[in-house]
C-alpha positions as CSV (number, residue, x, y, z in Angstrom):
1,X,-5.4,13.3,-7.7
2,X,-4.5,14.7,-4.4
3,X,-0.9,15.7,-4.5
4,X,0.7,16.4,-0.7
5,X,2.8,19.4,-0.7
6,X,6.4,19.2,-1.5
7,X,7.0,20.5,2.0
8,X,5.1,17.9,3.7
9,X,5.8,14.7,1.2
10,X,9.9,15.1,1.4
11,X,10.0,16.5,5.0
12,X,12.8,14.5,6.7
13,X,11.8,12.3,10.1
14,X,14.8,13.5,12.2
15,X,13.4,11.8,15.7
16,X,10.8,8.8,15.9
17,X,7.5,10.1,17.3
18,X,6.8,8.1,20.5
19,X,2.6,7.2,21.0
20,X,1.1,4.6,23.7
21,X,-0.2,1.7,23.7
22,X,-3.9,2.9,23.2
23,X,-2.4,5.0,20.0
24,X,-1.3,1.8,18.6
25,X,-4.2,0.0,19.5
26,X,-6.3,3.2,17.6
27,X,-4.0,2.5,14.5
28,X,-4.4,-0.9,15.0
29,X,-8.3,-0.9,14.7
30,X,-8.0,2.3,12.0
31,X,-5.2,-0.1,9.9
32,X,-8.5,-3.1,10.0
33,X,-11.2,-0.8,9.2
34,X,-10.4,3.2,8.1
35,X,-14.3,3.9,7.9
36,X,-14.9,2.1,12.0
37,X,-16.5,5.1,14.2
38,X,-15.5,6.9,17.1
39,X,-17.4,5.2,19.1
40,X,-16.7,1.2,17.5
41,X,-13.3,1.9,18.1
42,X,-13.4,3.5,21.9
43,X,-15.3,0.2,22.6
44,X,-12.2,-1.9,21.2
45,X,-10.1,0.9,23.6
46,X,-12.1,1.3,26.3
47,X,-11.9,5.2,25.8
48,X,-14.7,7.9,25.4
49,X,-16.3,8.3,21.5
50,X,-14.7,12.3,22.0
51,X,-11.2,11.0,23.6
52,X,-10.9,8.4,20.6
53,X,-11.8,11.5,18.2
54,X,-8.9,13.5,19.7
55,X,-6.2,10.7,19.7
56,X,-7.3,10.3,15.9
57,X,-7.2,14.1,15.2
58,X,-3.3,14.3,17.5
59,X,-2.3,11.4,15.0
60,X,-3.4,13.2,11.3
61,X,-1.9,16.5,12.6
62,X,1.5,14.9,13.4
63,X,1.5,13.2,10.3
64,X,1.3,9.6,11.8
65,X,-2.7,9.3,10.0
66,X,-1.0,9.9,6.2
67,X,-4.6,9.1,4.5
68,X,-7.8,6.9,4.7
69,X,-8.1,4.5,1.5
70,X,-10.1,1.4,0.0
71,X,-9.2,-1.6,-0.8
72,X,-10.3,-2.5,-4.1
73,X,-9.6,-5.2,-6.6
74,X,-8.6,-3.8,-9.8
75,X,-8.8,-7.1,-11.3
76,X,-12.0,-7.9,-11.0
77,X,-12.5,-4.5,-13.6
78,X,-9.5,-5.7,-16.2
79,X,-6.8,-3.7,-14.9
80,X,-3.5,-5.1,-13.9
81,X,-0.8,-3.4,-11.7
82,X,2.4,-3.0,-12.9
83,X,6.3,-1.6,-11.5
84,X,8.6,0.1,-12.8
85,X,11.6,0.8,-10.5
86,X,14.4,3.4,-10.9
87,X,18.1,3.5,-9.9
88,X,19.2,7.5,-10.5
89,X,22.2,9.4,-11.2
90,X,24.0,12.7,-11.9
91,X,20.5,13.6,-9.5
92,X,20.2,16.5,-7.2
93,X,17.6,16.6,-4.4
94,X,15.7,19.7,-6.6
95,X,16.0,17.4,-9.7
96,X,14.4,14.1,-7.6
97,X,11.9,15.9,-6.5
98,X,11.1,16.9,-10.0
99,X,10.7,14.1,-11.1
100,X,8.6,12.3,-8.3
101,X,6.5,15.1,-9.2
102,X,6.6,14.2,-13.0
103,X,5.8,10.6,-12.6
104,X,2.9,11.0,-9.6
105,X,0.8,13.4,-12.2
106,X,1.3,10.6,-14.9
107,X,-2.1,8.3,-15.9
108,X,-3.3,5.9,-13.3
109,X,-0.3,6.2,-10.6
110,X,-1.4,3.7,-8.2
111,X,1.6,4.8,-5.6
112,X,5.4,6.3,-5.8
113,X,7.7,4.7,-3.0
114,X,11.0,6.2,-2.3
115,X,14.2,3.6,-1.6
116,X,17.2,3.4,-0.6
117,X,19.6,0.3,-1.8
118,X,19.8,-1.4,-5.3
119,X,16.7,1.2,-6.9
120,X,16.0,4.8,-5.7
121,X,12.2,5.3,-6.8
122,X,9.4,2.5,-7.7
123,X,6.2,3.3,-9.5
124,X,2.8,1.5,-9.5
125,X,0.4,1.6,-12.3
126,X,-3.1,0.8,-13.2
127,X,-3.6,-0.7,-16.6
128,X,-5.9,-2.2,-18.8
129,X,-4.1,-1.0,-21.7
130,X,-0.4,-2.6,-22.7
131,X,0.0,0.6,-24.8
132,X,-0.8,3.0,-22.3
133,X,1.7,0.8,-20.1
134,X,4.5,1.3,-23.0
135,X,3.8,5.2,-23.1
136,X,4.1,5.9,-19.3
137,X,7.5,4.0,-19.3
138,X,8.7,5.7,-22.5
139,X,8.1,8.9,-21.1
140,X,10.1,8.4,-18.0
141,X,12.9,6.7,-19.9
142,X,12.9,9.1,-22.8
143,X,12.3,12.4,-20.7
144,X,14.7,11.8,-18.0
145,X,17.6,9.1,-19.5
146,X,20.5,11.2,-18.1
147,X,19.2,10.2,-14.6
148,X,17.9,6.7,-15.0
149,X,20.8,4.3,-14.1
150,X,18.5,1.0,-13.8
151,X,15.6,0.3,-14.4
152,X,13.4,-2.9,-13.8
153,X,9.8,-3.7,-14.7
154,X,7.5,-6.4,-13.3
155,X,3.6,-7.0,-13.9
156,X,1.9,-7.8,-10.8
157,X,-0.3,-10.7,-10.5
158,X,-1.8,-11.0,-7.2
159,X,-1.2,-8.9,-4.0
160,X,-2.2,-9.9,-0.4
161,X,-2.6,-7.1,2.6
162,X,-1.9,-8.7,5.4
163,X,-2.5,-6.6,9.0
164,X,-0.2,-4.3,10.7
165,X,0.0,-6.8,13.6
166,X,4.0,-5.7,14.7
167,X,1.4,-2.3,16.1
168,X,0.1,-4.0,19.2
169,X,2.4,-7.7,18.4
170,X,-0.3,-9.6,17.4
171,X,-1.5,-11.3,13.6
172,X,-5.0,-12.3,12.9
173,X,-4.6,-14.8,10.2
174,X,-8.7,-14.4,9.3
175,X,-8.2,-10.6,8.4
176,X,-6.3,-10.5,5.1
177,X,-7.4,-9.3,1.8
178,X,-6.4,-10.8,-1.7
179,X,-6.7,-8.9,-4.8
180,X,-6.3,-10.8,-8.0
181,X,-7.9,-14.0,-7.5
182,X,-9.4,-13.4,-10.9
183,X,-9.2,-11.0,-13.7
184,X,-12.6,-10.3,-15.1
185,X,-14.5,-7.1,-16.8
186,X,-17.4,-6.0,-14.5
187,X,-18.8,-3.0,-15.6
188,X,-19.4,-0.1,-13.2
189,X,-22.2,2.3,-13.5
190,X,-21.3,5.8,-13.3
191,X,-22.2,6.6,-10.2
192,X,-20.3,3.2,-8.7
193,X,-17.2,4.3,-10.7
194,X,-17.2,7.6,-9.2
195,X,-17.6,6.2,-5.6
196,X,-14.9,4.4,-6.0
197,X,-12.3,6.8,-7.3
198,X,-13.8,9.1,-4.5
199,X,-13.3,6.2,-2.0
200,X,-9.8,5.2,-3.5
201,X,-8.5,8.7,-2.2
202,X,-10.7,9.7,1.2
203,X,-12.0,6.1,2.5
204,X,-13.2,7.8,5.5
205,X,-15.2,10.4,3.7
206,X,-18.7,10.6,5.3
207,X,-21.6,10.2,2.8
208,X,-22.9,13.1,3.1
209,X,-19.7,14.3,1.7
210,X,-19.7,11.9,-1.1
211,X,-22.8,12.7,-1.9
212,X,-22.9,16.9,-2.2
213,X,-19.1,16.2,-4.0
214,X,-20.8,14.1,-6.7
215,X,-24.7,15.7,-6.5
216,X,-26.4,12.2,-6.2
217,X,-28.7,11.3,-2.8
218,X,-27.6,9.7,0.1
219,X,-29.1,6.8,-0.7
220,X,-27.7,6.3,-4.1
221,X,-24.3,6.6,-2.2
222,X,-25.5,3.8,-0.2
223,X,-26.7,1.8,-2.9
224,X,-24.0,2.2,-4.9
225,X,-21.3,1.4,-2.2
226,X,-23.4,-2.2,-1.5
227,X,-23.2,-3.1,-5.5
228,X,-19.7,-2.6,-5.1
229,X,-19.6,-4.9,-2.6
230,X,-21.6,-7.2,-3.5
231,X,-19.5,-7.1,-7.2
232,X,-16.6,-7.9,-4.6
233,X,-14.8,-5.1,-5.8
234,X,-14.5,-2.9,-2.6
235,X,-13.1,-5.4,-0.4
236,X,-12.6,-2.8,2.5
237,X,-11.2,0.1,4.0
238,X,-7.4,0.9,5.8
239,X,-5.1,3.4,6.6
240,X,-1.9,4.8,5.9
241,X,0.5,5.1,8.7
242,X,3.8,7.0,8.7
243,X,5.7,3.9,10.1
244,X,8.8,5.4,9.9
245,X,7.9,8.2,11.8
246,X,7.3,5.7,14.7
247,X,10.9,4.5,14.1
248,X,9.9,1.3,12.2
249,X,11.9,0.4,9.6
250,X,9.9,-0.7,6.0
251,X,11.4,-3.6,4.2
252,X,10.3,-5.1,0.5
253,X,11.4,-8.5,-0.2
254,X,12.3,-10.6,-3.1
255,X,12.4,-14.1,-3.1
256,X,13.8,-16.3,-5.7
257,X,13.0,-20.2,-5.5
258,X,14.7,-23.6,-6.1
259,X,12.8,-26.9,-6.4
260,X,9.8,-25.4,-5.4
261,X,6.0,-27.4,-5.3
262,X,2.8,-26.3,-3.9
263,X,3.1,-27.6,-0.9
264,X,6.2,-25.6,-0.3
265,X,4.8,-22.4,-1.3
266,X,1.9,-22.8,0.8
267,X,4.2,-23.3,4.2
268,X,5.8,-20.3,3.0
269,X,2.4,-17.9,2.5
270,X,1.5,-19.3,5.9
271,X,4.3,-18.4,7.7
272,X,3.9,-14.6,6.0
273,X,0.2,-14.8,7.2
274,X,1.2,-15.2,11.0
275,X,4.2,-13.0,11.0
276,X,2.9,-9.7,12.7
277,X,5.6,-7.7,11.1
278,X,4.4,-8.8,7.3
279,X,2.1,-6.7,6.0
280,X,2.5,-7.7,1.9
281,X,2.4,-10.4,0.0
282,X,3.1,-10.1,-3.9
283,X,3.1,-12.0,-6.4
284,X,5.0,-10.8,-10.3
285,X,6.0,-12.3,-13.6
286,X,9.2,-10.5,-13.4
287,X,11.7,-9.8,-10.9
288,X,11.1,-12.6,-8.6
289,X,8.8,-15.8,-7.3
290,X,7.2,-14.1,-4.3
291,X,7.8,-10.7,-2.7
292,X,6.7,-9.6,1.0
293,X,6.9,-6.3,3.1
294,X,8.1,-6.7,6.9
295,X,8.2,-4.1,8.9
296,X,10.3,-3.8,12.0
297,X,12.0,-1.9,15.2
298,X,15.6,-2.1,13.9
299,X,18.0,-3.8,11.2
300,X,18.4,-6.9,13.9
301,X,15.1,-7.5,13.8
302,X,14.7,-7.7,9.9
303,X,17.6,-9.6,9.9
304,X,16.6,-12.3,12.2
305,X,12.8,-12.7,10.4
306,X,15.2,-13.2,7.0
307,X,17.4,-15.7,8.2
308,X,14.5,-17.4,10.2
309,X,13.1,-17.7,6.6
310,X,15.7,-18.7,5.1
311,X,16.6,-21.4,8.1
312,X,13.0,-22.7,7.7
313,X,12.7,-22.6,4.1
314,X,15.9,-23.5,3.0
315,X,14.8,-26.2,0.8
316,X,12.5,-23.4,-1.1
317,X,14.6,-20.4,-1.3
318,X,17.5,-20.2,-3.4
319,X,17.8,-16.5,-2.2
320,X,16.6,-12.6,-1.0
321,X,17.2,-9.7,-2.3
322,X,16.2,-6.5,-0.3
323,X,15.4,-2.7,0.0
324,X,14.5,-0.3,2.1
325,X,11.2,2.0,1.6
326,X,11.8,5.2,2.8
327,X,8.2,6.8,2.1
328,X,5.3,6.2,0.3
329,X,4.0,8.9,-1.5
330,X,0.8,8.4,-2.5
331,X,-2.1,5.6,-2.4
332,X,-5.2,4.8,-4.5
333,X,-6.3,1.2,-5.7
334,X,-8.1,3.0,-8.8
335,X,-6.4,6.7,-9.7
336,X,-9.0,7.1,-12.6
């Protein structure tokens, strides 16, 4: 698992980074595909395949670019995600750090987010095995209970990615991708199961790359990638931006219902579908009905999508509860 460096991963954005408008749209076309070209996306810019190369290189070296991943549904293999969020105390900043550090080198870590509000940490998991699930959570409990205020575990059931549309203001309802639709047992071979986890960490690495790191052809790298497609497994490739180092603000949301019905819920999804500043939708037997991720400029702004939801939906949603992601640590669909 490639861990980033304490240095880099709890390095404190003082002052947003400003980038143009042809940096958004870059991040805009890299968020939509993190395997396009150089010279796909200077078509879809209008710039040069070398200028487009540059912008992308200025954006990984200031941090903007955090990593190229795939999207891959787990489900399709048997594994469910699961969450376990933590609200700390008696911590120190050496002590949080340790254990961020603890938990990210634990089995299958899917993602570590940091928060601020009602939880301090949340953890994402990869599990066939309800066991397994059992021993990672009784090895945070038991190994760090002084610290662990709260805690709160949910078992996710479907999760939507949605575009980062708020980059350039604009949603494309068509280019979403839902993991979970059904939870089957496909069986990899091993060469498809090491493309993936290769995949799940670098989704930009060429295939030549791929295949020197794992000693197989070219072509069974290509052949291997189609069967996983064709399995509907990998379902794509995206990137992860720094938001906050733009000076966006990253929101998770939690949505309890009352009377709710189909119809209801569907109004609801499609309003998160042509939001440009919702990039989740998530679906859990646990904390709540629905959950989403909006991103935004500034507290007003998240505000005025909330109440807008609320306002609209009012005959749905009994209520929302919030908090604020203040990094994402790290991000594979299948850390195995």
């Amino acid at each position: 698992m490639p861990i980033e460096s304490s240095e880099n991963r709890f390095k404190e954005i003082k002052e947003p980074v400003t980038i143009d408008k042809t940096d958004r749209k870059i991040l805009y076309e890299l968020d939509l595909n993190g395997r396009a070209t150089y010279s796909e996306i200077g078509k879809k810019v209008r710039l040069s395949k070398q200028a487009v190369k540059e912008r992308i290189s200025n954006l990984g070296k200031t941090g903007i670019i955090r990593q190229y991943f795939a999207l891959i549904d787990v489900h399709r293999m048997g594994y469910t995600f699961y969450r376990i969020d933590l609200k700390l105390q008696n911590i120190t900043e050496l002590k949080e750090k340790y254990i961020i550090n603890y938990i990210l080198n634990l089995p299958k870590v899917i993602s570590v987010l940091e928060l601020h509000g009602k939880y301090d940490l949340a953890t994402l998991f990869l599990t066939k095995d309800i066991i397994e699930t059992d021993n990672n959570i009784r090895n945070i409990k038991w190994k760090f209970n002084k610290y662990i205020k709260d805690t709160s575990f949910s078992v996710i059931t479907t999760h939507t990615r949605y575009k980062y549309g708020f980059l350039i203001d604009k949603k494309q309802e068509d280019k979403e991708v839902f993991m979970g639709r059904e939870l089957t047992d496909i069986k990899l071979s091993p060469v498809e199961n090491k493309v993936l986890t290769t995949l799940g960490w670098n989704g930009r690495m060429p295939l030549t790359k791929i295949a020197k790191q794992l000693g197989k052809s070219i072509s069974s790298i290509k052949n291997a990638i189609k069967n996983l497609k064709d399995k509907k497994i990998l379902l794509g490739y995206t990137t992860l931006i720094a938001c906050q180092m733009l000076g966006y603000l990253h929101y998770k949301v939690f949505i309890n219902f009352q009377n709710p019905s189909e119809e209801k819920e569907r109004k609801l999804e499609y309003y998160f579908r042509i939001n440009p500043n919702i990039i989740y939708k998530t679906k859990s037997l646990g904390r709540s009905d629905i959950e989403c991720e909006i991103i935004v400029k500034d507290i007003t702004e998240f505000k005025n999508i909330v109440r807008e939801m609320q306002y609209e939906f009012s005959d749905l949603i009994k209520d929302i509860d919030f908090y604020l992601v203040l990094n994402q640590l790290d991000t594979s669909y299948y850390p195995v």
